[in-house]
C-alpha positions, 0 to 999 in steps of 0.5 A: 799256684801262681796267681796274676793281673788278669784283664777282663772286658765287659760291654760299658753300660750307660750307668758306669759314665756318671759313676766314672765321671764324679770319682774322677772329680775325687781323683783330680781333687786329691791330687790338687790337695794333697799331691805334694808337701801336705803330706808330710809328716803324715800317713796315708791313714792321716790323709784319708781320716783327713778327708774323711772329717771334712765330708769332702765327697759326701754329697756327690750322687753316686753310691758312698761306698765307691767313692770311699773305696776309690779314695783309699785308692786314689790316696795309695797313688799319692803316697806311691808316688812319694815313695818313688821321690824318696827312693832318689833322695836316698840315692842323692843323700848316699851320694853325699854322705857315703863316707860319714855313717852317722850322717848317712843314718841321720840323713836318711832319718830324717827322710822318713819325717819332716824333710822340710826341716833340713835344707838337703832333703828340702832341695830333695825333695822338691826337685823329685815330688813336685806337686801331682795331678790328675785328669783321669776321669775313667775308673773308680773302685767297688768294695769285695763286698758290693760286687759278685759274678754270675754265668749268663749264655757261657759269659761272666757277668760281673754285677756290681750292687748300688744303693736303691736310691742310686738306681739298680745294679749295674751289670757288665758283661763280659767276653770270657767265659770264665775259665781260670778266672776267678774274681773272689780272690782270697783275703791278702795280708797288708804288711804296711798296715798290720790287717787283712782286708778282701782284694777290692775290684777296680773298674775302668771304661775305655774305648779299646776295644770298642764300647768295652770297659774293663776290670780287673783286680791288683 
């Protein structure tokens, strides 16, 4: 069976502005620190313990899971990002080296480490991962174990868990009656990092249609 992207409206209760404003404050902050050469040499994993240890978000008034969450997203983007950056140094570093192998294997060596050490990779580097930015301030992460879903009057209402002293669960209502839906996905496998984990839901607010927001799982 083949498993897609599907998009799921839902009314926007007043609840979700203040949640999607202060994610999007994370989402612009991570960006402005680590959207360029702070993250070299380092993994994502690096990036995350980094902002981890510093409590940078810790005092925001929203649930502490949603901000977490949304980091882990947040930081994916970045590191997506320069991957797309590496994957036109790789073009540019065959273009000049295509005829030594031993300086096309070094070359793309090195691309995987400290690309600030060799001038080529720098210039690279640079010219392709120029440093990001963000201004989206419309859509934050919840954990698969914060939210679940519910039928009410033929309509699925996805109701997302906060913490007590953050105000009660929000509930999102939405136009589908659920049929072929099913937001608890089983639990995928990530390669890159050698565990499982459970699909996390994405929410977003948005103007189209009108006071609708949407949500919907990678």
């Amino acid at each position: 069976m083949t498993t897609s992207t599907r998009i799921i409206y839902a009314d926007t209760p007043k609840e979700l502005l203040p949640i999607a404003k202060a994610v999007g404050y994370i989402r612009a902050d991570i960006w402005r620190r680590y959207g360029g050469r702070k993250t070299v040499g380092k993994s994502s994993n690096d990036i995350r313990n980094e902002i981890s240890s510093l409590a940078l978000y810790f005092n925001l008034p929203i649930d502490g899971t949603i901000p977490n969450e949304s980091t882990k997203d947040i930081v994916n983007d970045v590191f997506l990002y320069r991957a797309a950056a590496r994957k036109q140094v790789r073009r540019a570093i065959y273009a000049r080296a295509k005829d030594d192998k031993e300086e096309l294997a070094r070359l793309y060596t090195l691309l995987q480490g400290e690309w600030t050490k060799d001038n080529f990779r720098h210039r690279q580097m640079r010219k392709h991962f120029k440093h990001g930015h963000s201004k989206v301030n419309n859509q934050f992460v919840v954990r698969s174990d914060r939210h679940h879903t519910e039928i009410v009057d033929g309509k699925v209402v996805v109701v997302i868990n906060i913490a007590a002293k953050y105000g009660q669960p929000i509930r999102l209502v939405t136009t589908t009656n659920g049929k072929n839906v099913d937001l608890i996905l089983q639990e995928p496998q990530d390669h890159s990092q050698g565990r499982r984990y459970r699909d996390p839901l994405r929410i977003q607010e948005t103007t189209r249609p009108p006071s609708r927001g949407r949500c919907y799982r990678r």
